[in-house]
N, C-alpha and C positions, 0 to 999 in steps of 0.2 A: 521207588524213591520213598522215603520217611521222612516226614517233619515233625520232630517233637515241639507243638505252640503251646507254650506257656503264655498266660494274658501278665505283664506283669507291671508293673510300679514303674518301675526302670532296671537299665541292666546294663552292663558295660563288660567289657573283653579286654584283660592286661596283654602283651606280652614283652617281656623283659622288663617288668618295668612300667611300660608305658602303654598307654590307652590306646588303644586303635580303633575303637569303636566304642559309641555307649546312644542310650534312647531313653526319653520319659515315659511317658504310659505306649503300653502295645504289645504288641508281642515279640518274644524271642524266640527263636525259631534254630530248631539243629536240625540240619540237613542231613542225609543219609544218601547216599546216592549207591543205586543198584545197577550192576552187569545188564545192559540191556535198554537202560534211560536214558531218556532222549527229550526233547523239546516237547513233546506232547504232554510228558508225565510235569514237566517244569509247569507247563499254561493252567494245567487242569493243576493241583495243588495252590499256583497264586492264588488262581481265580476262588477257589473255595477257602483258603485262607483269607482273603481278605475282606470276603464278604459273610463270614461266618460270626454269627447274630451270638456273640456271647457278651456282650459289655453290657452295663445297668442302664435302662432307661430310665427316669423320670421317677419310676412307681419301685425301681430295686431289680427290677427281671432281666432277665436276658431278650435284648431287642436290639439294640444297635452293634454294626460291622466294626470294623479298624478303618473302615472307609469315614462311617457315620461320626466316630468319636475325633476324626484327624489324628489317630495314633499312629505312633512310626515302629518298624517293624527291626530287629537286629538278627543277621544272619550268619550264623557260624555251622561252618562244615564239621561234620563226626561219624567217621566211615565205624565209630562203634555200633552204632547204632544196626550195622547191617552184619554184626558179629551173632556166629552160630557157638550157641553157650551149652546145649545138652549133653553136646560128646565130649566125657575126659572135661579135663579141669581149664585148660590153656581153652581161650574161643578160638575160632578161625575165622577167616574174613575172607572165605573164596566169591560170596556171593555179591561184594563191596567192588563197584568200580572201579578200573586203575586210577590213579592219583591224577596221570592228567586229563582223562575224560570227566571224573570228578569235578575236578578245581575250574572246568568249562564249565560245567551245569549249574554248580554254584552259583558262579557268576553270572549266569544267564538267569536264575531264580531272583538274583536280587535286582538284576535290570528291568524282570517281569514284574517285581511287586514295585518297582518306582514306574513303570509305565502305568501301574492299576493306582498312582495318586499316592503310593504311601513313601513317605521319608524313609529311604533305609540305611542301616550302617549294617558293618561287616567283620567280623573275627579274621585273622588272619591264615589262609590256607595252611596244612600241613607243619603249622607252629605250633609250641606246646603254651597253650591260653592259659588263663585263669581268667572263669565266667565267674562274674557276681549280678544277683537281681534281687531284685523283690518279688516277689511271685504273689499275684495279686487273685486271691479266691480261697487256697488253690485254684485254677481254672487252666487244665492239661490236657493236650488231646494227643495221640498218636495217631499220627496220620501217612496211611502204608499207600500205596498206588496199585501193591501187586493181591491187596488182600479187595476183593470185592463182597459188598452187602448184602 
């Protein structure tokens, strides 16, 4: 699983039109979901997203969580992210979950991060969005499950 967290301002997800999700300060968050994830890879990603000390405290640093600051979190799925780009010009996406194991994980990601206290909203499954934020730093993290430290 991959989560691209961007810390941002606000950020909101159109489709057709109309809004289906948006948040003030926190993170935005693009899911990736990979052949093989499962609820383990969901817990272990909340839990380190939400507690992950990037926000200003007081003095300007990085000290406080998405817990700390009460920021809400926006979740949108992007089986791009699990797209293999080296071979040939076209990506391929074998290593991208099916659509509905997927669109489960999702949604169990963002039931984990409203059970860890944060507000969340949600980009619409397998629809063609349009993400707009503020991107507050920059401050980006990629965050893989299958790559270890």
């Amino acid at each position: 699983m991959i989560a691209v967290t961007q810390r941002v301002a606000h950020a909101k997800v159109d489709v057709d039109g109309q809004t289906v999700g948006s948040i003030g300060p926190g993170f935005m968050i693009l899911v990736g979901v990979a052949k093989g994830d499962g609820a383990e890879e969901v817990t272990y990603l909340c839990n380190k997203i939400v507690n992950l000390r990037v926000f200003d405290n007081e003095d300007g640093k990085f000290d406080l969580s998405l817990l700390d600051v009460k920021g809400e979190a926006l979740v949108v799925s992007q089986f791009t992210l699990l797209g293999s780009w080296r071979k040939g010009r076209r990506p391929g996406f074998d290593q991208a979950a099916r659509p509905e194991e997927a669109a489960q994980l999702v949604e169990m990601f963002a039931r984990e991060l409203e059970k860890l206290g944060v507000k969340v909203s949600q980009g619409a499954f397998g629809a063609r969005m349009e993400v707009s934020l503020l991107n507050d730093g920059p401050v980006t993290f990629c965050m893989n499950t299958q790559i270890s430290e």
